[in-house]
N, C-alpha and C positions, 0 to 999 in steps of 0.2 A: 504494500500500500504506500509506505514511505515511498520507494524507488519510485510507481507513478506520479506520485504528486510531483514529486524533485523534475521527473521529467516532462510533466506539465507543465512547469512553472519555465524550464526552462524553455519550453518553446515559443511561449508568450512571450519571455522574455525578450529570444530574439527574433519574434516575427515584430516585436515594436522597434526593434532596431535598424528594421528596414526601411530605408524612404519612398516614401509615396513614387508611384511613376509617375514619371513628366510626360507631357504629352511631345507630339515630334517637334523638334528644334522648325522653324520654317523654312522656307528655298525661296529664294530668289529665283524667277523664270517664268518664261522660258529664256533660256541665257544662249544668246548668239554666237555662239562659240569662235567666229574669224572677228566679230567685234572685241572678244572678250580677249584676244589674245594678246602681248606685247608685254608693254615691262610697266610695272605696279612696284610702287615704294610702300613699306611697311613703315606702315604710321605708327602703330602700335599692337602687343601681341601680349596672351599667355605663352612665354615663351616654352619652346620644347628643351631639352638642356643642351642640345645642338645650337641653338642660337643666343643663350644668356650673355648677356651682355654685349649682342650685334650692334653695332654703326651703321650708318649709310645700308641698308636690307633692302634688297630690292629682288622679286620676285619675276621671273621672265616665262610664259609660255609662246610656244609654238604648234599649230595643227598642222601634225605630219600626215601622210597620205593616205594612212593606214587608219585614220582615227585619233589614232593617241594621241599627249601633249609632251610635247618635249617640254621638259623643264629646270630653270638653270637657279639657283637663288643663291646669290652674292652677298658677302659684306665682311665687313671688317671686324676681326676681333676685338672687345676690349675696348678700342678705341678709334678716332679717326684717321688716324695712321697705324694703326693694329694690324696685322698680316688679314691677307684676305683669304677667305674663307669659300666655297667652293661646292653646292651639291646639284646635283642635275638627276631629282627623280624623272619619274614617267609616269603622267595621268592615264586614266582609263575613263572615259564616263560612262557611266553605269545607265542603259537605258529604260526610257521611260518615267524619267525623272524632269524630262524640259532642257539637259545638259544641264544640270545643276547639283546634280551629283560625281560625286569621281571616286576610282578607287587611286591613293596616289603611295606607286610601287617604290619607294628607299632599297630596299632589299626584298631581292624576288624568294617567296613569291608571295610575301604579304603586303599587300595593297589598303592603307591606311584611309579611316574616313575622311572626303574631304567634302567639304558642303558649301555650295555660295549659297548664303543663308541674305546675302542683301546688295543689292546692285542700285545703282542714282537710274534715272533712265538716259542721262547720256554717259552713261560706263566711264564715271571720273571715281566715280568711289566705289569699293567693295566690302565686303566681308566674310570671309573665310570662316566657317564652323564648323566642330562636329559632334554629333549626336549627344558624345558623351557628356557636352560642355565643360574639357577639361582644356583643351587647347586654344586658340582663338587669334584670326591676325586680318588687322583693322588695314586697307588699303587704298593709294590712290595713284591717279596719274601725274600726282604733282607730290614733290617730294616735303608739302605741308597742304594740311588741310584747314578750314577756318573752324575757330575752339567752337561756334554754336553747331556746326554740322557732327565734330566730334561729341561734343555732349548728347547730341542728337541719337548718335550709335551706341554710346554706354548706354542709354536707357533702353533703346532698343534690345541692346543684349540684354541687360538687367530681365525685361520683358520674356527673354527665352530662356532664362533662367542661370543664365551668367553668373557666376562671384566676380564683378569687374571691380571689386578693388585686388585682384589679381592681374589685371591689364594693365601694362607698364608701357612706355610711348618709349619707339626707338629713336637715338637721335639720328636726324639726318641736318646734313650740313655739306652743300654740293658749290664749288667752285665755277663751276659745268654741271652740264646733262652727261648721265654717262655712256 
């Protein structure tokens, strides 16, 4: 009788430890994909531990023949003269999602969630999310965006259920276009 209760209680105990489902993160789309493509500056990001502490982050796709996206993301360690830094996954988009889906391949053969969860209607600004809202990377075509359009997107993410005071703003600081 002991032993059930003990294991009563503890199941209660940890089905309360579980959090509520969220509903789906939203997408942006349908996303034009030869509009979407070219180079996007990382305004700000949960970072992955691949990018802590990037400079000048700038994201670059291309649609190759075959579908996919070539993809190159740059930036500087550390600092603004930091060694630069160098990775070229490969998108997939997952269809039937508007192209607002992607699986994006680092190491084959697992293919990472990637989600444009928010696009401007003239594709100046972006937002990169995924499902789990553990990662997140705020973009534009201008290597600063204006603070009311950013506040604009914190709350938005806030809205999808975001922790954005985990969102940290990369510095960018360009001489030149690169």
């Amino acid at each position: 009788m002991l032993k059930s209760t003990l294991l009563a209680t503890a199941a209660l105990f940890l089905a309360g430890c579980q959090s509520a489902p969220r509903p789906p993160i939203a997408l942006a789309g349908p996303v034009d994909l030869p509009r979407f493509m070219g180079d996007w500056y990382v305004i700000a990001n949960i970072p992955t531990f691949l990018e802590k502490g990037a400079h000048n982050a700038v994201e670059s796709y291309r649609l190759d023949a075959d579908g996919s996206i070539a993809t190159t993301f740059t930036f500087r360690a550390g600092a603004f003269d930091g060694p630069e830094k160098r990775y070229t996954p490969r998108g997939f988009v997952r269809e039937g999602q508007g192209n607002a889906v992607w699986g994006m391949q680092f190491l084959w053969p697992i293919r990472a969630d990637f989600r444009i969860v928010y696009l401007t209607p003239d594709y100046g600004q972006t937002v990169i999310g995924r499902e789990a809202r553990d990662y997140v990377w705020i973009m534009a075509r201008t290597p600063a965006i204006p603070e009311a359009d950013y506040q604009s997107i914190l709350s938005f993410l806030a809205g999808q259920g975001y922790d954005v005071t985990r969102i940290q703003r990369v510095p960018q600081r360009w001489e030149q276009q690169p």
